[in-house]
C-alpha positions as protocol buffer text, in pm:
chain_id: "A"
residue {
  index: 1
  type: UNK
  ca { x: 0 y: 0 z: 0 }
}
residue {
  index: 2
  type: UNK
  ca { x: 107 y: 330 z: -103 }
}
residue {
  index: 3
  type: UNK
  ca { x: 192 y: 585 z: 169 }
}
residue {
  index: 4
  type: UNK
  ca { x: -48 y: 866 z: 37 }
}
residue {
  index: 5
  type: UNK
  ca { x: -308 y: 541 z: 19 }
}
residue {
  index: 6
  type: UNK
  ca { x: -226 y: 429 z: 406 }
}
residue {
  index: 7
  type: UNK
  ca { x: -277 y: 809 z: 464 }
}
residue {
  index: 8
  type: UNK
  ca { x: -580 y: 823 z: 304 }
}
residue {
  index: 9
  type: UNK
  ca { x: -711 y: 510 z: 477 }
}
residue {
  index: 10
  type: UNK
  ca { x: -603 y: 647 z: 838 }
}
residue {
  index: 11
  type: UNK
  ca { x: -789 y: 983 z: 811 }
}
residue {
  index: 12
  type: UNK
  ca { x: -1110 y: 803 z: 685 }
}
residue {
  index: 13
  type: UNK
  ca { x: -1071 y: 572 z: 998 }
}
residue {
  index: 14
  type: UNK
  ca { x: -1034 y: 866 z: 1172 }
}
residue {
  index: 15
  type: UNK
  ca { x: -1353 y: 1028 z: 1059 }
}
residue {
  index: 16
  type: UNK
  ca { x: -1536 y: 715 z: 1120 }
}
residue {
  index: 17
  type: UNK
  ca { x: -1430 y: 670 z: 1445 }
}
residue {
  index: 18
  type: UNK
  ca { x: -1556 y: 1006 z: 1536 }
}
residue {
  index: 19
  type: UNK
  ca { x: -1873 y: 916 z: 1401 }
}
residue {
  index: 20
  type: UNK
  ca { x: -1941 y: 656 z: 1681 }
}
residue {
  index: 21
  type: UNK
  ca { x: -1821 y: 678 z: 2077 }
}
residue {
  index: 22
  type: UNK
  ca { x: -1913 y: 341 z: 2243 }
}
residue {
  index: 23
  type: UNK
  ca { x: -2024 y: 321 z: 2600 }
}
residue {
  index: 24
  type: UNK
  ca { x: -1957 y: -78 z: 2597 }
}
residue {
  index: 25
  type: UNK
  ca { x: -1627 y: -205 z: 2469 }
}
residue {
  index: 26
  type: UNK
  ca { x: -1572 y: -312 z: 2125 }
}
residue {
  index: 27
  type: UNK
  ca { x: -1422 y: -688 z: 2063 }
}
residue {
  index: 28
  type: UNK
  ca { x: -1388 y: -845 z: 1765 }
}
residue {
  index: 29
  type: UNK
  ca { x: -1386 y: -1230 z: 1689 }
}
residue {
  index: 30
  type: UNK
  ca { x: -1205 y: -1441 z: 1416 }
}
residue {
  index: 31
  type: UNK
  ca { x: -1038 y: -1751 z: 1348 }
}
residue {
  index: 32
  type: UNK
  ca { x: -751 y: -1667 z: 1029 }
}
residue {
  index: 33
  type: UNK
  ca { x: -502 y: -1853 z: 900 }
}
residue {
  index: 34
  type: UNK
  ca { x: -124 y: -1746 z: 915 }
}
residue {
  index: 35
  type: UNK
  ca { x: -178 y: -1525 z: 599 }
}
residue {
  index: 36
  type: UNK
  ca { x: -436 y: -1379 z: 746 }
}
residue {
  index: 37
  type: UNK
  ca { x: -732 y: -1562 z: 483 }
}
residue {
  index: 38
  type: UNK
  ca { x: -1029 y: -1632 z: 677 }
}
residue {
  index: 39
  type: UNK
  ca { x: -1284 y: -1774 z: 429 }
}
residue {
  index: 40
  type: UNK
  ca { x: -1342 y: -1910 z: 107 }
}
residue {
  index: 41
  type: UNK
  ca { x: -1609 y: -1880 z: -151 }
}
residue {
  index: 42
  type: UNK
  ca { x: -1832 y: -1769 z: 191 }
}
residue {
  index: 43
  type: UNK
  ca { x: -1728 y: -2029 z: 411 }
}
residue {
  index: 44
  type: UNK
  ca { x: -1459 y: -2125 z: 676 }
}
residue {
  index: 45
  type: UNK
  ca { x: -1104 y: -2290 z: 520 }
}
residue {
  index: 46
  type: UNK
  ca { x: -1186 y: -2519 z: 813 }
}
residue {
  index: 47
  type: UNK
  ca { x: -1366 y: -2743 z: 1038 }
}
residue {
  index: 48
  type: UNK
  ca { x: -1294 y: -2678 z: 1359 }
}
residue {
  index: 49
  type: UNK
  ca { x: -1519 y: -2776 z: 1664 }
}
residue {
  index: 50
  type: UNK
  ca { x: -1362 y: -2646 z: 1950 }
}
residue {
  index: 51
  type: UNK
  ca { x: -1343 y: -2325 z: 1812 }
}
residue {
  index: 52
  type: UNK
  ca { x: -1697 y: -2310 z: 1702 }
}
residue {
  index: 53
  type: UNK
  ca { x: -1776 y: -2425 z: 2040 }
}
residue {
  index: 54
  type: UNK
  ca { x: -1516 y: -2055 z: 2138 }
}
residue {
  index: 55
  type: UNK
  ca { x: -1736 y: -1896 z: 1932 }
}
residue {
  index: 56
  type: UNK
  ca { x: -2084 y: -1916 z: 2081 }
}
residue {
  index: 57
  type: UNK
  ca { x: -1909 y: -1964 z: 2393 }
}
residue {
  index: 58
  type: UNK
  ca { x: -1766 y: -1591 z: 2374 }
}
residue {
  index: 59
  type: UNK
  ca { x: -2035 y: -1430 z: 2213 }
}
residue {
  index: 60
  type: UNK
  ca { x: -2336 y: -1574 z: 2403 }
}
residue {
  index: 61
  type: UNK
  ca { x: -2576 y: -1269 z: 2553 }
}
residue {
  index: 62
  type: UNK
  ca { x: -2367 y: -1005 z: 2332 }
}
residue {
  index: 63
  type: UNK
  ca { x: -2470 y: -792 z: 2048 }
}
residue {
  index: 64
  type: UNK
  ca { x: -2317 y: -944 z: 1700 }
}
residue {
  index: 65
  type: UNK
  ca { x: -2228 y: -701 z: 1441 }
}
residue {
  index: 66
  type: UNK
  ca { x: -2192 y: -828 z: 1097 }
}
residue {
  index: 67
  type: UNK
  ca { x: -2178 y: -789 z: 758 }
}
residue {
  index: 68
  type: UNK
  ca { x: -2460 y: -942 z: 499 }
}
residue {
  index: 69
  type: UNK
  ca { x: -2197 y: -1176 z: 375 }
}
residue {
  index: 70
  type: UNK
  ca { x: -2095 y: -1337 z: 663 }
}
residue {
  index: 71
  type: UNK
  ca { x: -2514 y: -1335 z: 778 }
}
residue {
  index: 72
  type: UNK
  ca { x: -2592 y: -1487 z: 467 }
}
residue {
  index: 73
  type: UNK
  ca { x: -2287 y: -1777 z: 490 }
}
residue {
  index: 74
  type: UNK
  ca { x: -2455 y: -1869 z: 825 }
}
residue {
  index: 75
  type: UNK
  ca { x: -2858 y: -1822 z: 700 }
}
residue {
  index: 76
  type: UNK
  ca { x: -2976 y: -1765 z: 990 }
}
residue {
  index: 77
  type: UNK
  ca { x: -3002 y: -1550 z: 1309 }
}
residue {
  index: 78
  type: UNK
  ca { x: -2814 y: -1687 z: 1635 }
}
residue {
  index: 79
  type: UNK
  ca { x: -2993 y: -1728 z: 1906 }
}
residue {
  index: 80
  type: UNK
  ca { x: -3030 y: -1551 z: 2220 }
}
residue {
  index: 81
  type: UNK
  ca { x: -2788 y: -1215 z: 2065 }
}
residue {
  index: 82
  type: UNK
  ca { x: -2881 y: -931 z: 1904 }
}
residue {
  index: 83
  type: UNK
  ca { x: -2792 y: -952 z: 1560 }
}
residue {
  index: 84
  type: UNK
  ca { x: -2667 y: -674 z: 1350 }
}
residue {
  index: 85
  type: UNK
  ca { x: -2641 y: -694 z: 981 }
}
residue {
  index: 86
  type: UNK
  ca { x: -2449 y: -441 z: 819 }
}
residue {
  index: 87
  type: UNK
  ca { x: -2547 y: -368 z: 450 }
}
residue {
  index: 88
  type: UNK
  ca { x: -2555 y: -121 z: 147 }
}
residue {
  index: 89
  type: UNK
  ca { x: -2879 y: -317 z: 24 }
}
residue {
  index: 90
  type: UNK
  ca { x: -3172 y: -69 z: 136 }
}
residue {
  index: 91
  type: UNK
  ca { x: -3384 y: -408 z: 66 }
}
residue {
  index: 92
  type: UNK
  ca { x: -3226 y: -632 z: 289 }
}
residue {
  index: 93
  type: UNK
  ca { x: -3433 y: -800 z: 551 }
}
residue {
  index: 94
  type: UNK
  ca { x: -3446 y: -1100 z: 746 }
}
residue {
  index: 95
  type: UNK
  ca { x: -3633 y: -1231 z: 1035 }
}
residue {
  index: 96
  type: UNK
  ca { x: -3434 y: -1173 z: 1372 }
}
residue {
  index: 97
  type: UNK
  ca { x: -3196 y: -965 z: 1259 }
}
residue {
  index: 98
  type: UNK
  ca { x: -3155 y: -573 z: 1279 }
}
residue {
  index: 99
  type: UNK
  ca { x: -3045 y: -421 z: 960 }
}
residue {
  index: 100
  type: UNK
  ca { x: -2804 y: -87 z: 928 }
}
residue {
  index: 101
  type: UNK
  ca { x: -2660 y: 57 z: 645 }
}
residue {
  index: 102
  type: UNK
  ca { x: -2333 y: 185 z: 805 }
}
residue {
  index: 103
  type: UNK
  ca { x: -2115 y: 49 z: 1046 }
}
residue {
  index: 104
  type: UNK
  ca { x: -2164 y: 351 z: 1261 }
}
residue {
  index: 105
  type: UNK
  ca { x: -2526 y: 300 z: 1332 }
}
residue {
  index: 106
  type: UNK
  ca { x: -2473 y: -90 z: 1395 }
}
residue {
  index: 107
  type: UNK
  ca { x: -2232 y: -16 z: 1621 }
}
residue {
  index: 108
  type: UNK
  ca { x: -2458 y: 244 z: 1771 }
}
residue {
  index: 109
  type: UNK
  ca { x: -2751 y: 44 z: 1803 }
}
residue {
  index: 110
  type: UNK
  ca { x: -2568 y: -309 z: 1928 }
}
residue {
  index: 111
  type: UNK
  ca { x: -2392 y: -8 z: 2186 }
}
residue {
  index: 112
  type: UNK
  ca { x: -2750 y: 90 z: 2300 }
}
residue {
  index: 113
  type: UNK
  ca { x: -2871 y: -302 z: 2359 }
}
residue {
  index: 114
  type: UNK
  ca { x: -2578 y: -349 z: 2555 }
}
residue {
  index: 115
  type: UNK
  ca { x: -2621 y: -69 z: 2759 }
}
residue {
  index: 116
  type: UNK
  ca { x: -2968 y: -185 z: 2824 }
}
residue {
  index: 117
  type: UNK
  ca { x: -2832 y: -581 z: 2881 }
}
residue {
  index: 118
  type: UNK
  ca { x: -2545 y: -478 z: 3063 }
}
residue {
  index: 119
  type: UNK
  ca { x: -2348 y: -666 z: 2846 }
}
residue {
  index: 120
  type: UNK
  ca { x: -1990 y: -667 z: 2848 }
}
residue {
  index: 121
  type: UNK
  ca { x: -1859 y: -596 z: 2490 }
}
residue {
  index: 122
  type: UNK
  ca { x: -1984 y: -561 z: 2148 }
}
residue {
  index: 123
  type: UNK
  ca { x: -1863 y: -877 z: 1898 }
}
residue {
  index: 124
  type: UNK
  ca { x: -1792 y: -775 z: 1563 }
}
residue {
  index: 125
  type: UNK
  ca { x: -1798 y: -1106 z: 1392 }
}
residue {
  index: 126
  type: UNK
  ca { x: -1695 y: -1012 z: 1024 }
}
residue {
  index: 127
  type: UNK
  ca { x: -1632 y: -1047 z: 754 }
}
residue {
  index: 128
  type: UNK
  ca { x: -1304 y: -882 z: 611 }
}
residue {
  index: 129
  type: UNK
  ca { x: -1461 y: -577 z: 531 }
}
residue {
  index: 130
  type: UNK
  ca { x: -1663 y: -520 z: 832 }
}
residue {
  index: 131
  type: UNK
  ca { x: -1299 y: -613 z: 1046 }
}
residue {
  index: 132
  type: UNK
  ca { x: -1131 y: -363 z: 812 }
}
residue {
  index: 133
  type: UNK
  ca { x: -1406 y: -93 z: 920 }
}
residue {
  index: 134
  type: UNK
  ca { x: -1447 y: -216 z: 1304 }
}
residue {
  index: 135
  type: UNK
  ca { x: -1043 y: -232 z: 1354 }
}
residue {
  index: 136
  type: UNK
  ca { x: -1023 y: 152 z: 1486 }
}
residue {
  index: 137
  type: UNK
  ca { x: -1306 y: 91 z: 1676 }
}
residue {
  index: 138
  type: UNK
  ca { x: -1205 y: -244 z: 1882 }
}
residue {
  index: 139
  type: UNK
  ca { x: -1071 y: -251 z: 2210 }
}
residue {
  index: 140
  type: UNK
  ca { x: -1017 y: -652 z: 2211 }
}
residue {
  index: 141
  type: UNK
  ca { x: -946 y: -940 z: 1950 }
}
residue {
  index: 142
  type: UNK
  ca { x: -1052 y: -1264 z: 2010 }
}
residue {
  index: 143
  type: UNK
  ca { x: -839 y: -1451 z: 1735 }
}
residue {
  index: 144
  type: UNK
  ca { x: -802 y: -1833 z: 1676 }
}
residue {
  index: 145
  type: UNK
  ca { x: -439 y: -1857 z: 1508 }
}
residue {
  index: 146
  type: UNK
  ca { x: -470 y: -2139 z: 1250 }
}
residue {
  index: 147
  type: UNK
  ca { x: -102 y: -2279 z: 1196 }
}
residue {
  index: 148
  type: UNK
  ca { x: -158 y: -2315 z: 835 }
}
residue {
  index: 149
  type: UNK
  ca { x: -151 y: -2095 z: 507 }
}
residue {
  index: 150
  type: UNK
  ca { x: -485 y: -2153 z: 291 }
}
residue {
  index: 151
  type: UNK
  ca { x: -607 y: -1963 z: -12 }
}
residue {
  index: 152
  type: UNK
  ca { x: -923 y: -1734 z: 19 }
}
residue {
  index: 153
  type: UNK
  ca { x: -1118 y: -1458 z: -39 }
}
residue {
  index: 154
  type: UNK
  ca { x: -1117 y: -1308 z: 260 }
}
residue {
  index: 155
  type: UNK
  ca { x: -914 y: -1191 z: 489 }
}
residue {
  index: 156
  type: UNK
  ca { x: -841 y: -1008 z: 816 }
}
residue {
  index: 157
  type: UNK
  ca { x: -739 y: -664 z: 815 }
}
residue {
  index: 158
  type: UNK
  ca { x: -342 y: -627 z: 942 }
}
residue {
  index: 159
  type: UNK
  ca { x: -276 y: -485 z: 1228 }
}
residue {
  index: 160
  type: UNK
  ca { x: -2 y: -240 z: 1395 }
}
residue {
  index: 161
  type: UNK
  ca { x: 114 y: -560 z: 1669 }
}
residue {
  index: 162
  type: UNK
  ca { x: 306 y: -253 z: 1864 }
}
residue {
  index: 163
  type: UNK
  ca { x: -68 y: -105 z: 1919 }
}
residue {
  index: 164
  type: UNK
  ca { x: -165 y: -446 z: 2090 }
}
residue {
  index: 165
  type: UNK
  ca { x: -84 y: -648 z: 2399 }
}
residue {
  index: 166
  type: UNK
  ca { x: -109 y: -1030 z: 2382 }
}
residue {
  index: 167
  type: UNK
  ca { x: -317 y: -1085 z: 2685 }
}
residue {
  index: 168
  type: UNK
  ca { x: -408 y: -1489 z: 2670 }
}
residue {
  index: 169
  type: UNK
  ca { x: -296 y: -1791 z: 2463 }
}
residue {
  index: 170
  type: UNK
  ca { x: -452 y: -2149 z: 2522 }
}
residue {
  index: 171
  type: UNK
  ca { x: -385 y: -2412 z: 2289 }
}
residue {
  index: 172
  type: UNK
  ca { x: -608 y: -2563 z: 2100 }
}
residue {
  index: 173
  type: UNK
  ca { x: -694 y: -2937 z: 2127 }
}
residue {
  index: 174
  type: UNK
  ca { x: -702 y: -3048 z: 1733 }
}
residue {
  index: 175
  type: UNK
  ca { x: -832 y: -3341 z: 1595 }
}
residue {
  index: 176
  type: UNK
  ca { x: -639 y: -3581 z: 1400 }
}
residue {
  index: 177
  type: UNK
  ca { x: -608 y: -3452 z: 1045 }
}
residue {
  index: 178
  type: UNK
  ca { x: -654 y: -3027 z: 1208 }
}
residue {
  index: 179
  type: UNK
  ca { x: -408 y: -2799 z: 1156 }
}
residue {
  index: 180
  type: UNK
  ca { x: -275 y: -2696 z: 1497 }
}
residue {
  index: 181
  type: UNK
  ca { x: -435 y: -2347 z: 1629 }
}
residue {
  index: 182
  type: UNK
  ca { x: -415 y: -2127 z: 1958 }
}
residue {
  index: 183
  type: UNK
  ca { x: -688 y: -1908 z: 2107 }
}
residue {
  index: 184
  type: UNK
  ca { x: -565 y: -1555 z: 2182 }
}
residue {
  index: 185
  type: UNK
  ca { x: -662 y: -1262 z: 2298 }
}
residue {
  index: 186
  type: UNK
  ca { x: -534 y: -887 z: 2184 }
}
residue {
  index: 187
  type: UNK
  ca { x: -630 y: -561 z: 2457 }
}
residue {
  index: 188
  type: UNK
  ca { x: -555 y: -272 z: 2257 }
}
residue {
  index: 189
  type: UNK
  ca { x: -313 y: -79 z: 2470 }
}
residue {
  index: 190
  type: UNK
  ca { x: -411 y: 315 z: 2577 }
}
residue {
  index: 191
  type: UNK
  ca { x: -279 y: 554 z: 2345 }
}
């Protein structure tokens, strides 16, 4: 990336980020392979258990923010969240979901159910382009780091590691025939 493009990028993170203050924290959740893919064609590289089991584990009784994409690759709501789909498509709807047309107001409005559920973050839950928007506005990562390299389509946003402090690392428990993987956790760390 060019600099005058990386400049570019950071002032319209900038701008965005003053378009939305968050009472509740802002996490974000993946599971990315070494080069950072994260899906294929609309679905996972892999099949993972445990770290589906992660998944609802972390997010259960938060607000999920994501984009139609990643909605639409799961085809349905989850249960017992708010859920938070983030779309240009002014025609978009689906039963148990909220829609928004900016990642502003989704953040907003999963901020404001929070509030009211005293819950204890906000989980953005992708995909790439919904990380690459949410990234200035996270305070915590919840990655699972596969240990392989796969080809895909999308991918998680890089990340400035010096901004971030590795907080928790637990092995996962793979299957025979997984790749290896670790569950981690990024805090961003005060500016």
């Amino acid at each position: 990336m060019s600099q005058k493009n990386a400049t570019d990028q950071q002032s319209a993170m900038n701008q965005q980020s003053s378009e939305f203050d968050s009472l509740v924290p802002v996490a974000m959740i993946v599971a990315m392979a070494k080069n950072r893919v994260i899906g294929v064609e609309g679905k996972l590289p892999w099949y993972l258990p445990e770290d589906l089991k992660f998944f609802k584990r972390i997010t259960q009784a938060k607000p999920l923010v994501m984009g139609r994409k990643t909605f639409t690759s799961i085809g349905k709501a989850l249960p017992n969240r708010l859920n938070v789909v983030v779309t240009r498509n002014a025609a978009f709807s689906h039963d148990g979901v909220r829609v928004c047309h900016d990642l502003p107001a989704a953040l907003a409005l999963a901020d404001q159910q929070a509030t009211i559920e005293a819950a204890e973050e906000i989980m953005v839950m992708g995909g790439g382009e919904i990380y690459r928007q949410a990234l200035p506005f996270a305070q915590r990562l919840y990655i699972t780091e596969v240990d392989i390299e796969v080809k895909g389509d999308a991918t998680f946003p890089d990340f400035d590691p010096s901004g971030w402090q590795e907080v928790q690392r637990v092995a996962g428990q793979p299957a025979e025939g997984q790749p290896r993987y670790d569950f981690v956790v990024y805090e961003r760390i005060a500016d």
